[in-house]
KOLTI-816336 format. One record per residue (C-alpha): residue in three letters; x, y, z. Coordinates in steps of 0.001 Angstrom, whole numbers, padded with zeros to 6 digits, always signed. Layout:
% KOLTI-816336
ALAXYZ
...
//
This chain:
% KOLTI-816336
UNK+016138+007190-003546
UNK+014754+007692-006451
UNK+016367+009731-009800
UNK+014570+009982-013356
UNK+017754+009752-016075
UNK+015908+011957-018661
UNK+014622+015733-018459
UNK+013225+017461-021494
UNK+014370+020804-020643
UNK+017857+019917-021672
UNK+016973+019374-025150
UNK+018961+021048-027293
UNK+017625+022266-030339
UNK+019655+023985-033181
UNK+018043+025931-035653
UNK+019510+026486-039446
UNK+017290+028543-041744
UNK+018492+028368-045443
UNK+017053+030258-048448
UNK+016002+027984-051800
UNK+014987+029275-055483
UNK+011622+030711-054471
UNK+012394+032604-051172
UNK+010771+029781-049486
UNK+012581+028716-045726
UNK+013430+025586-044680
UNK+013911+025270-041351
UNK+016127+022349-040261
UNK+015817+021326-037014
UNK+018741+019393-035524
UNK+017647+018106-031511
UNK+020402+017052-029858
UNK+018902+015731-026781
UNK+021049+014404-023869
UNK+020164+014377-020093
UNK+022660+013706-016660
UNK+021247+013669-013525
UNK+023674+013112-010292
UNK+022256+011763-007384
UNK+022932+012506-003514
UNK+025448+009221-003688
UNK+027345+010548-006502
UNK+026418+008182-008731
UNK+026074+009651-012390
UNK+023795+008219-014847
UNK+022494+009382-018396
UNK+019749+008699-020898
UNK+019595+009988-024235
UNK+016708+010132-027133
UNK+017035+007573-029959
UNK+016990+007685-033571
UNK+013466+009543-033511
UNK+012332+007173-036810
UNK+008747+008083-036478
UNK+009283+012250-035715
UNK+009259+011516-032545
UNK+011993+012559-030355
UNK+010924+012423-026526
UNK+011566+010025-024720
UNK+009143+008115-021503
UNK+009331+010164-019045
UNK+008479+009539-015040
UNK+007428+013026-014678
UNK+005835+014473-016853
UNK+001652+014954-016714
UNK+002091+013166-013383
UNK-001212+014044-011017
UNK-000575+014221-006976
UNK-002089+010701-006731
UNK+000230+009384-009335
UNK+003322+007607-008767
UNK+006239+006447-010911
UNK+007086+003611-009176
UNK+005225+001529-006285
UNK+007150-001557-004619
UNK+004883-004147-002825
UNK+002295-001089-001806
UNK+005050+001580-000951
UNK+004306+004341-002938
UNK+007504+006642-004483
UNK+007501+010221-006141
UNK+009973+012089-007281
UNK+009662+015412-005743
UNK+009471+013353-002368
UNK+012791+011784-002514
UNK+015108+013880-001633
UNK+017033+011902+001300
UNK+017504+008284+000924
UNK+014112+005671+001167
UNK+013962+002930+003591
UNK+014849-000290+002367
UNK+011705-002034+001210
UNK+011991-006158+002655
UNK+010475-008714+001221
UNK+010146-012411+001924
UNK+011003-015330+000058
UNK+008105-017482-001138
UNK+005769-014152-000414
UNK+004618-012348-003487
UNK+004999-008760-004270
UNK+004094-006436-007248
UNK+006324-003783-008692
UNK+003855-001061-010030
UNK+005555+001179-013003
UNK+003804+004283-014558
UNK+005257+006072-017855
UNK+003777+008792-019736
UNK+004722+009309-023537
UNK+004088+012309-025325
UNK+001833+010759-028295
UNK+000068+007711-026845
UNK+001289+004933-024326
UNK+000719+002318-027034
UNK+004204+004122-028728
UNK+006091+002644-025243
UNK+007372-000633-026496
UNK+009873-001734-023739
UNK+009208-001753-019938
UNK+012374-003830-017744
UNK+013285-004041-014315
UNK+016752-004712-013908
UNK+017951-005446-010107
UNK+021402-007697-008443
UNK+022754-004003-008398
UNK+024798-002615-005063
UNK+028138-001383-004069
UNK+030754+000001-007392
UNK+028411-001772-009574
UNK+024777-000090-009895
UNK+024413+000522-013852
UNK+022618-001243-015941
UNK+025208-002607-017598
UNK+026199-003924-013866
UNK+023060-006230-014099
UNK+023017-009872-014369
UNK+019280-010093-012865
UNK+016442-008695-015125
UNK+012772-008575-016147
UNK+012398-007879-019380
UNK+009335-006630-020864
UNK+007651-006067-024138
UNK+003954-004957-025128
UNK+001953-007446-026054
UNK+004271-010724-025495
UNK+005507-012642-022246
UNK+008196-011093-020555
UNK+011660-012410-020495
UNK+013224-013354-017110
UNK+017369-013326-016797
UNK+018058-015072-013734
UNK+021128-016804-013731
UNK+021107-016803-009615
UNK+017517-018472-008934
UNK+016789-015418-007344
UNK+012925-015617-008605
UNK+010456-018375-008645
UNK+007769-016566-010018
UNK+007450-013817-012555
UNK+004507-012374-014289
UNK+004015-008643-016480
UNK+000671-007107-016893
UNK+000283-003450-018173
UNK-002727-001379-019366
UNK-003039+001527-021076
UNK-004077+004688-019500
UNK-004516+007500-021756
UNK-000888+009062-022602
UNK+000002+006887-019076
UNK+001220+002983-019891
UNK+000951+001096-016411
UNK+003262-002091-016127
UNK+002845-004626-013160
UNK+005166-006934-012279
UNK+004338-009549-010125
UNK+007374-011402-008254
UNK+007809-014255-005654
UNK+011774-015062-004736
UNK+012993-017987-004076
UNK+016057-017132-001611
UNK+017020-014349-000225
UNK+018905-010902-001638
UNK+021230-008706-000828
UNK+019976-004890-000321
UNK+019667-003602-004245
UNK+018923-000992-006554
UNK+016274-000972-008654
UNK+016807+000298-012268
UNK+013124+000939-014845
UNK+013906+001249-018163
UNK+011615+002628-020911
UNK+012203+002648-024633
UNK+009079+003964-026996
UNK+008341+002923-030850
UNK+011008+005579-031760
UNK+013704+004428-029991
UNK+013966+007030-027390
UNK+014764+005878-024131
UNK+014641+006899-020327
UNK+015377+005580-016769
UNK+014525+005496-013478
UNK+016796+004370-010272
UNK+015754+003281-007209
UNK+018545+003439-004623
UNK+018962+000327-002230
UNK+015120-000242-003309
UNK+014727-003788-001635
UNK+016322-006773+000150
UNK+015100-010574+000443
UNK+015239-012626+003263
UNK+013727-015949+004202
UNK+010128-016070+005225
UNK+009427-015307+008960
UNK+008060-018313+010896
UNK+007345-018174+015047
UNK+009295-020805+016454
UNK+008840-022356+020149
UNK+012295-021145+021686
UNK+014317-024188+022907
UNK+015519-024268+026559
UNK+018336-026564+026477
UNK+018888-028654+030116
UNK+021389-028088+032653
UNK+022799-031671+033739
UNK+022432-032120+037455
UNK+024118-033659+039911
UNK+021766-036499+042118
UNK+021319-034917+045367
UNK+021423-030992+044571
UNK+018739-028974+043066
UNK+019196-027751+038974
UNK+020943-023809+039167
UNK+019655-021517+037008
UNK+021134-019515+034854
UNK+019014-016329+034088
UNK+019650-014296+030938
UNK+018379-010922+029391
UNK+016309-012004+026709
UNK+014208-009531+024078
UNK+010960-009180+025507
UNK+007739-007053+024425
UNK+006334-004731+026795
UNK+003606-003553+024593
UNK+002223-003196+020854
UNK-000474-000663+020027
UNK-002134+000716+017383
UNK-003304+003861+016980
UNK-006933+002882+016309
UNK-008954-000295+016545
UNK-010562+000229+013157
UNK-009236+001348+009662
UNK-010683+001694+006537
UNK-008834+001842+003091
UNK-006342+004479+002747
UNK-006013+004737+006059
UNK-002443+004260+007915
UNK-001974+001620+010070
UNK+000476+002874+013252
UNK+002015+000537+015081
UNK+003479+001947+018650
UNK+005433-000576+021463
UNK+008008-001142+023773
UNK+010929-004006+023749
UNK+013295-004705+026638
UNK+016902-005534+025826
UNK+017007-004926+021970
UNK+017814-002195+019823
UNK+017793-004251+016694
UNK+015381-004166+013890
UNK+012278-005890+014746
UNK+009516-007314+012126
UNK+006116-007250+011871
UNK+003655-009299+009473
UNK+000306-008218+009072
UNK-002161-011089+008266
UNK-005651-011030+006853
UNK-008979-012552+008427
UNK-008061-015980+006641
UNK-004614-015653+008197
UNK-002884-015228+004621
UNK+000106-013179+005133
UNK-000843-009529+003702
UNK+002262-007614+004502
UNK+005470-007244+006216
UNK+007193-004049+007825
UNK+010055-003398+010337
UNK+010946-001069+013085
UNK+014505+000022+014840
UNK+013744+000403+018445
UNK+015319+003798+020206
UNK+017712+003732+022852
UNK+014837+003496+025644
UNK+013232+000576+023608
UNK+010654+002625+021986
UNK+009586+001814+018368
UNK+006718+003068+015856
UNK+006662+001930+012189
UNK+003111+002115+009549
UNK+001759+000461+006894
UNK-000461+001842+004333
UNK-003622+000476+003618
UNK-004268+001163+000137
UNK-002717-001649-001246
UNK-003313-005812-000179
UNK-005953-004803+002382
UNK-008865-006423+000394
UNK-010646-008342+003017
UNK-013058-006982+005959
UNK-013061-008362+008963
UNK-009874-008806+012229
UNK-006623-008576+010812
UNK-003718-009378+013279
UNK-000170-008405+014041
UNK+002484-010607+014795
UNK+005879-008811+016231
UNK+009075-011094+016777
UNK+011692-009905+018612
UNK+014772-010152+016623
UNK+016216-013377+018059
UNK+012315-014663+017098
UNK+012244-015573+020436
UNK+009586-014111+021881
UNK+006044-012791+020143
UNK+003618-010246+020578
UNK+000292-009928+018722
UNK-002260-007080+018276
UNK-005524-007562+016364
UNK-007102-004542+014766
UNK-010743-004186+012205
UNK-010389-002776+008955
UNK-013091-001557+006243
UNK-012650-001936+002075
UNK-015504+000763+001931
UNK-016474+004096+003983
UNK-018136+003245+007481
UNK-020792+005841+006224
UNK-021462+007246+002849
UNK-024427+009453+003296
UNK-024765+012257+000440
UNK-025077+015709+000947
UNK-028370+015995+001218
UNK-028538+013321+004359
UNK-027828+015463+007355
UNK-026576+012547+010083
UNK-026808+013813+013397
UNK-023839+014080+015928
UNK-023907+011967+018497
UNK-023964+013551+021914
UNK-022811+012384+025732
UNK-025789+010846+026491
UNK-026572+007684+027495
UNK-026354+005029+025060
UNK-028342+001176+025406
UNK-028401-001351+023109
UNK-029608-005250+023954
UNK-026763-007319+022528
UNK-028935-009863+021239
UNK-030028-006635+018804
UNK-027322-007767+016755
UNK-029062-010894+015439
UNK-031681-008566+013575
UNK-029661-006784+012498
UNK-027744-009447+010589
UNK-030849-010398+009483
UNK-031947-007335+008337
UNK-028797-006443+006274
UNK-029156-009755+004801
UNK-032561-008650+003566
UNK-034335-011454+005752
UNK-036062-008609+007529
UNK-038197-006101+005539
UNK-037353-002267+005764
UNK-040460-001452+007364
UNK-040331-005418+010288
UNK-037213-003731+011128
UNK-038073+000016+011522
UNK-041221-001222+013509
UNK-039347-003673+016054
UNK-036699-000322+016388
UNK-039423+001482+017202
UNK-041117-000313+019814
UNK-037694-001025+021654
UNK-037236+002753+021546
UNK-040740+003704+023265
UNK-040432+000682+025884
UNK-037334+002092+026848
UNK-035262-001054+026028
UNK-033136+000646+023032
UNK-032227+003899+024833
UNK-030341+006639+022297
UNK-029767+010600+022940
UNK-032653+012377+021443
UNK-033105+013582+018246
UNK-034858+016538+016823
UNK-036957+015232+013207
UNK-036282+017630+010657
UNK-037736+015058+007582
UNK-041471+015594+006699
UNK-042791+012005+005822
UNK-042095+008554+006063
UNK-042017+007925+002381
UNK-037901+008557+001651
UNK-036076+004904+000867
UNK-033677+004125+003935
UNK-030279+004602+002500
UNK-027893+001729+001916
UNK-025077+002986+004566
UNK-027689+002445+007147
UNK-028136-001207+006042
UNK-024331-001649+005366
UNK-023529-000329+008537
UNK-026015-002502+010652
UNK-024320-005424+008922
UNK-021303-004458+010206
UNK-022541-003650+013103
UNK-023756-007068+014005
UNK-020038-008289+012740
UNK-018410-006510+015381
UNK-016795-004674+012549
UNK-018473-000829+013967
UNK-019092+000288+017387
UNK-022910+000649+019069
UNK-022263+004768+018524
UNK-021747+004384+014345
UNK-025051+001784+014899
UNK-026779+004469+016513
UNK-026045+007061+014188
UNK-028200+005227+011661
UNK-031077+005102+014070
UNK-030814+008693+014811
UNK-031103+009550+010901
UNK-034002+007583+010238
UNK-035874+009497+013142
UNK-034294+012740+012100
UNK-035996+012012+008489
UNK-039358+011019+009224
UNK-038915+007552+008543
UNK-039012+006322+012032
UNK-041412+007803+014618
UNK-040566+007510+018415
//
């Protein structure tokens, strides 16, 4: 759960007005400015304005000017908002020897070049969550490395980034551990030019454990006695029954869901998410019901960068046994045509197309083929009756428009197995519907 430790509506400000020689008024302005929040654990934590040297007396604040696609706080793609947290988060885990990225977003009032100090303090659980409590932090300043307290080992990698984003000052922290960590919260800290100072808490934000690895189960050997036959001793072991997902192709910003079955378990069971290299991208959990039944997601707008067959690997939680699913996913739109290209629904009609039509299309996508080689050998395929599509009405009135580039695009991912013979089609049936092609 998240809590922001500062809220300018509880500034305080006292006004004095005093008369001098000339009649003039001076208006002193004292600003008190305090702010207590109390979360749903009943942990109380505060954050006050500095000295205001520079006039300035508001503080970084997680809120304020925020838009709906803005978060404060984003750990290792998991996005967090304030006005979304009201019951507690799940636990985000994280391997060792796996990089993450802590994103952090502050707004200042004046500029985010006032925000001076960005850390990320952490080792925080049970009586002892403030920041005081911390003996494991990331500390940050604008414009110079950052400084890394890590008396445990905890981390064997640490890198800060941040850019400046109008009013907004963006901070990235990039993190690999080393061993593992016990469940913790997260505490952001943000200090401007001025001195004023603000805080953010993430409850039970993240744990560490060691990296996942599929490992052959061992079946140990029953001694035997010469003469009688080996007995067996059968036990219930954590098995997969199934793993789904809820489509076969994504593009970004899509959700992954993953849906299955597991006999015999109603622990937690994990799932890593690998890219078309293999690299590991991601990895989520899932707590199976009492009939074996788990779903869990992943959101693809972070660490999906690749196109091409990403695959699922599911342990069960002894890591005895494994399941895999293998899914396509997109970094761009499967079409982007603009609202002036009409493409034409596909109906339920009977749909042909020769495999080996994949070849040109490669080629064709690849610019090997010329715009008008390809349109001609479509063309002929059509009227011989070898490429059969549903018909199509032509609305265009010449063959002179340019063939858009989510035709091409999608050919080439046609021929990669990356889009189905239907979003192929579609294509086809928009250059008829436009003139360009003439069956």
């Amino acid at each position: 759960m998240i809590k922001s430790c500062e809220n300018p509506l509880n500034y305080v400000h006292k006004i004095r007005k005093k008369r001098l020689f000339s009649g003039f008024v001076l208006i002193v302005i004292a600003a008190s400015i305090a702010a207590i929040s109390i979360n749903d654990y009943g942990t109380v934590f505060a954050s006050h304005a500095g000295t205001g040297d520079q006039g300035d007396v508001f503080p970084p604040s997680f809120t304020t000017a925020f838009a709906e696609d803005e978060y404060p706080i984003t750990i290792d793609g998991t996005t967090f908002k304030m006005s979304d947290l009201v019951t507690k988060v799940d636990t985000i885990i994280i391997e060792v020897t796996k990089p993450i990225q802590v994103k952090v977003l502050v707004f200042d009032e004046t500029h985010s070049s006032e925000i001076q100090n960005v850390n990320l303090l952490t080792n925080l659980r049970g009586a002892f969550r403030q920041a005081s409590d911390s003996d494991t932090g990331i500390y940050f300043k604008t414009g110079n490395p950052p400084t890394v307290v890590d008396p445990n080992g905890y981390f064997s990698n640490v890198d800060v980034t941040s850019s400046e984003k109008g009013n907004k000052l963006e901070v990235i922290f990039d993190i690999t551990f080393a061993k593992e960590m016990d469940t913790s919260d997260i505490i952001i800290t943000a200090k401007d030019r001025s001195n004023n100072n603000s805080s953010l808490l993430v409850i039970e934000a993240w744990k560490a454990i060691k990296s996942v690895t599929v490992e052959e189960p061992s079946i140990p050997e029953e001694p035997t006695i010469q003469g009688e036959e080996p007995s067996v001793v059968l036990t219930e072991e954590a098995d997969f029954t199934s793993l789904t997902t809820d489509k076969t192709l994504y593009r970004k910003n899509d959700k992954i869901i993953f849906s299955g079955t597991i006999t015999n378990s109603e622990e937690i069971i994990t799932i890593t998410i690998h890219d078309p290299n293999g690299k590991f991208v991601k990895l989520i959990t899932a707590l199976p019901d009492a009939d074996g039944n788990f779903q869990t997601q992943v959101d693809t707008e972070f660490y999906f960068n690749l196109d091409g067959t990403y695959t699922a690997i599911a342990l069960t939680p002894d890591k005895n046994k494994v399941t895999t699913i293998s899914f396509k996913f997109l970094t761009t739109s499967l079409v982007e045509p603009k609202d002036s290209e009409t493409v034409p629904s596909i109906i339920s009609q009977e749909i042909v197309v020769p495999s080996w039509l994949k070849n040109s299309a490669g080629w064709w996508s690849n610019d090997l083929i010329r715009d008008d080689e390809f349109v001609k050998g479509i063309q002929y395929l059509i009227n011989e009756d070898i490429l059969k599509i549903p018909e199509t009405e032509q609305t265009g009135i010449g063959s002179t428009l340019e063939i858009p580039s989510w035709i091409k695009n999608n050919a080439g991912w046609w021929a990669d197995d990356l889009l189905t013979d239907y979003d192929f089609v579609q294509g086809i049936q928009w250059l008829i519907a436009n003139g360009i092609m003439k069956v």
